[in-house]
DRENVO-45878 format. One line per 10 residues: number of its first residue (from 1); their letters; for each residue y, z, x of C-alpha. Coordinates in nm, 2 decimals. Example, Ala and Ser with C-alpha at 12.3 -4.5 7.8 and 13.67 -1.06 7.14 Angstrom:
BEGIN
1> as> -0.45/0.78/1.23; -0.11/0.71/1.37
This chain:
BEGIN
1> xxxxxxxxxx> 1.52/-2.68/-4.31; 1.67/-2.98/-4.26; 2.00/-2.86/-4.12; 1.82/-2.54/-3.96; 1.62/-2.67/-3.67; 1.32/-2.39/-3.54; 1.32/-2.41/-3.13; 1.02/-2.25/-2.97; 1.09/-2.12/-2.60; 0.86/-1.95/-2.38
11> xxxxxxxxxx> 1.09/-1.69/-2.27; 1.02/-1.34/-2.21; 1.15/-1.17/-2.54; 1.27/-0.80/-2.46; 1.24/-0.61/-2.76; 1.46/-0.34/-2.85; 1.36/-0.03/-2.69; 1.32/0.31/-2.91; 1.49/0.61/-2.89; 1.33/0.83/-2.67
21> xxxxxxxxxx> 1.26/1.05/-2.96; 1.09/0.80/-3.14; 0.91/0.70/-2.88; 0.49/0.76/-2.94; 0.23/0.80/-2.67; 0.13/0.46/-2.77; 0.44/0.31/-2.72; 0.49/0.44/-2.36; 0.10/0.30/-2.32; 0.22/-0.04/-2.42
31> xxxxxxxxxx> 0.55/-0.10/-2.19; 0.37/0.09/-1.91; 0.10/-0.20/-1.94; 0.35/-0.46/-2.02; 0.52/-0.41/-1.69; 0.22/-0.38/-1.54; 0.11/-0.68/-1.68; 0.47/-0.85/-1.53; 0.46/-0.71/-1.21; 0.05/-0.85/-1.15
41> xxxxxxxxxx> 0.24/-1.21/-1.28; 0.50/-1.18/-1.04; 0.26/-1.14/-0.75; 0.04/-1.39/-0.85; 0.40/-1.58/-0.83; 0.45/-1.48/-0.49; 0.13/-1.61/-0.36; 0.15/-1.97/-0.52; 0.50/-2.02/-0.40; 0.37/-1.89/-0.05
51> xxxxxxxxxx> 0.08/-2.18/-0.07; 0.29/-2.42/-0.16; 0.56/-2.35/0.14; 0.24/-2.31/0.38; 0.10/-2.61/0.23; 0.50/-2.84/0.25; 0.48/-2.70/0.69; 0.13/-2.88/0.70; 0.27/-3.19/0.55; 0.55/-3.20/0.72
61> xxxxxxxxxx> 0.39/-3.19/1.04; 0.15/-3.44/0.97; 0.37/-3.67/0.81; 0.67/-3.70/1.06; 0.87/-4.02/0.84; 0.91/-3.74/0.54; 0.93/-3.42/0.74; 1.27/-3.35/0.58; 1.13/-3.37/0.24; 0.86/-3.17/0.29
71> xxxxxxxxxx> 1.07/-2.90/0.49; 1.30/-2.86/0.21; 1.00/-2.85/-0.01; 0.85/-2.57/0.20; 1.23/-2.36/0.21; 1.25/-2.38/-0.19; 0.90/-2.27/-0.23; 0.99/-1.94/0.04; 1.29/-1.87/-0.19; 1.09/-1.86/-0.48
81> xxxxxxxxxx> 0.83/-1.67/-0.32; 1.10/-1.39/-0.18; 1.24/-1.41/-0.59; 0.89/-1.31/-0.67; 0.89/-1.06/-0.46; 1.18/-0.94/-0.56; 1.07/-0.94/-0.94; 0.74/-0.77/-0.90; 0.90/-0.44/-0.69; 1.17/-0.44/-0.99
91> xxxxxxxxxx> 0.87/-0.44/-1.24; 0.69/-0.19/-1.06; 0.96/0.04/-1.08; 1.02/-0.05/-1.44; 0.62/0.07/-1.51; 0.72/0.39/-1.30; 0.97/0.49/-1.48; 0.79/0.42/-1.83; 0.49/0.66/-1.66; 0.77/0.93/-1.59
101> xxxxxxxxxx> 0.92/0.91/-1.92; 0.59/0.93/-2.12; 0.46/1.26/-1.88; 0.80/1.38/-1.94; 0.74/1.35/-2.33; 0.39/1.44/-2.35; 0.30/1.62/-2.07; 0.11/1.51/-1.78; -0.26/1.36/-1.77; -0.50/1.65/-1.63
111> xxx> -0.84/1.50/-1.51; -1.14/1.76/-1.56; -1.22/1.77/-1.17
Protein backbone atom coordinates (compact mmCIF):
# COMPACT_ATOMS: atom_id res chain seq x y z
CA UNK A 1 0.00 0.00 0.00
CA UNK A 2 2.63 2.05 0.56
CA UNK A 3 3.94 2.35 -2.92
CA UNK A 4 0.23 1.97 -4.46
CA UNK A 5 -1.55 5.16 -3.57
CA UNK A 6 -5.81 4.84 -3.90
CA UNK A 7 -7.07 8.33 -5.57
CA UNK A 8 -10.83 8.96 -5.22
CA UNK A 9 -12.34 11.17 -8.14
CA UNK A 10 -15.72 12.19 -8.64
CA UNK A 11 -15.92 11.44 -12.15
CA UNK A 12 -18.67 10.04 -14.07
CA UNK A 13 -17.50 6.30 -14.44
CA UNK A 14 -19.01 4.75 -17.84
CA UNK A 15 -19.28 1.24 -17.37
CA UNK A 16 -18.87 -1.10 -20.06
CA UNK A 17 -21.97 -1.46 -22.00
CA UNK A 18 -23.47 -5.25 -22.70
CA UNK A 19 -23.97 -6.88 -25.77
CA UNK A 20 -27.22 -6.14 -26.98
CA UNK A 21 -27.99 -9.75 -26.51
CA UNK A 22 -27.16 -9.76 -23.07
CA UNK A 23 -28.87 -6.99 -22.44
CA UNK A 24 -32.08 -7.54 -19.70
CA UNK A 25 -35.20 -5.41 -19.52
CA UNK A 26 -33.62 -4.30 -16.28
CA UNK A 27 -30.62 -3.16 -17.75
CA UNK A 28 -32.29 -0.93 -20.44
CA UNK A 29 -34.51 0.39 -17.19
CA UNK A 30 -31.30 1.40 -15.54
CA UNK A 31 -29.34 3.40 -18.36
CA UNK A 32 -32.76 4.78 -19.60
CA UNK A 33 -32.99 6.31 -15.89
CA UNK A 34 -29.26 6.96 -15.67
CA UNK A 35 -29.49 9.31 -18.66
CA UNK A 36 -32.42 10.61 -17.42
CA UNK A 37 -31.00 11.20 -14.31
CA UNK A 38 -27.90 13.16 -16.30
CA UNK A 39 -29.89 15.02 -18.60
CA UNK A 40 -32.32 16.50 -15.25
CA UNK A 41 -28.38 17.33 -13.83
CA UNK A 42 -27.49 18.99 -16.83
CA UNK A 43 -30.47 21.33 -16.73
CA UNK A 44 -30.31 22.01 -13.33
CA UNK A 45 -26.62 23.06 -14.64
CA UNK A 46 -27.99 25.32 -17.15
CA UNK A 47 -30.13 27.30 -14.80
CA UNK A 48 -27.36 27.94 -12.09
CA UNK A 49 -24.84 29.11 -14.69
CA UNK A 50 -27.82 31.27 -16.19
CA UNK A 51 -28.20 32.88 -12.40
CA UNK A 52 -25.02 33.36 -11.98
CA UNK A 53 -24.36 35.31 -15.54
CA UNK A 54 -27.78 37.26 -14.74
CA UNK A 55 -26.61 37.76 -11.32
CA UNK A 56 -22.42 39.01 -12.72
CA UNK A 57 -24.93 41.89 -15.41
CA UNK A 58 -26.46 43.17 -12.01
CA UNK A 59 -23.16 43.62 -10.41
CA UNK A 60 -21.62 44.91 -12.97
CA UNK A 61 -23.95 47.57 -13.45
CA UNK A 62 -24.13 48.53 -10.07
CA UNK A 63 -20.61 48.41 -9.44
CA UNK A 64 -19.07 50.45 -12.38
CA UNK A 65 -14.91 50.34 -10.80
CA UNK A 66 -15.22 46.30 -11.48
CA UNK A 67 -17.61 46.15 -14.35
CA UNK A 68 -14.88 44.21 -16.28
CA UNK A 69 -14.65 41.63 -13.80
CA UNK A 70 -17.96 41.05 -13.36
CA UNK A 71 -18.66 41.04 -17.24
CA UNK A 72 -16.16 38.38 -17.73
CA UNK A 73 -17.71 36.69 -14.82
CA UNK A 74 -21.18 36.92 -16.42
CA UNK A 75 -19.65 35.63 -20.25
CA UNK A 76 -17.95 32.42 -18.52
CA UNK A 77 -21.10 31.64 -16.62
CA UNK A 78 -23.17 31.95 -20.38
CA UNK A 79 -20.58 29.54 -21.85
CA UNK A 80 -21.14 27.20 -19.21
CA UNK A 81 -24.72 27.57 -19.39
CA UNK A 82 -24.80 26.97 -23.39
CA UNK A 83 -22.24 23.65 -22.43
CA UNK A 84 -25.10 22.56 -20.31
CA UNK A 85 -27.28 22.91 -22.75
CA UNK A 86 -25.47 21.27 -24.97
CA UNK A 87 -25.00 18.22 -22.54
CA UNK A 88 -28.56 17.73 -21.50
CA UNK A 89 -29.93 17.57 -25.46
CA UNK A 90 -26.87 14.88 -25.91
CA UNK A 91 -28.27 13.03 -22.82
CA UNK A 92 -31.67 13.14 -23.86
CA UNK A 93 -30.87 11.57 -26.91
CA UNK A 94 -28.68 9.10 -25.15
CA UNK A 95 -32.12 8.08 -22.91
CA UNK A 96 -33.93 7.92 -26.45
CA UNK A 97 -32.00 5.72 -27.92
CA UNK A 98 -31.78 3.35 -24.67
CA UNK A 99 -35.92 3.52 -24.88
CA UNK A 100 -35.66 2.44 -28.72
CA UNK A 101 -33.33 -0.29 -28.06
CA UNK A 102 -35.19 -1.85 -25.07
CA UNK A 103 -38.83 -1.64 -27.30
CA UNK A 104 -36.84 -2.97 -29.96
CA UNK A 105 -35.69 -5.96 -27.68
CA UNK A 106 -38.84 -6.49 -25.77
CA UNK A 107 -41.41 -5.16 -27.48
CA UNK A 108 -43.25 -2.02 -26.89
CA UNK A 109 -45.15 -0.89 -23.59
CA UNK A 110 -49.06 -1.29 -24.31
CA UNK A 111 -51.18 0.70 -21.68
CA UNK A 112 -54.70 -0.97 -21.02
CA UNK A 113 -56.72 2.20 -22.30
Amino acid sequence: MSEEKHHHSHHLHHKEKKPAGEMTKQDYEKEVKHHKHLEQVAKLGTVAAVTVSRHEKHKAKKDPENAHTHTIKEEIAATAAVASVGFAIHEHHQKKDAKKEKEASFGKKHHPF
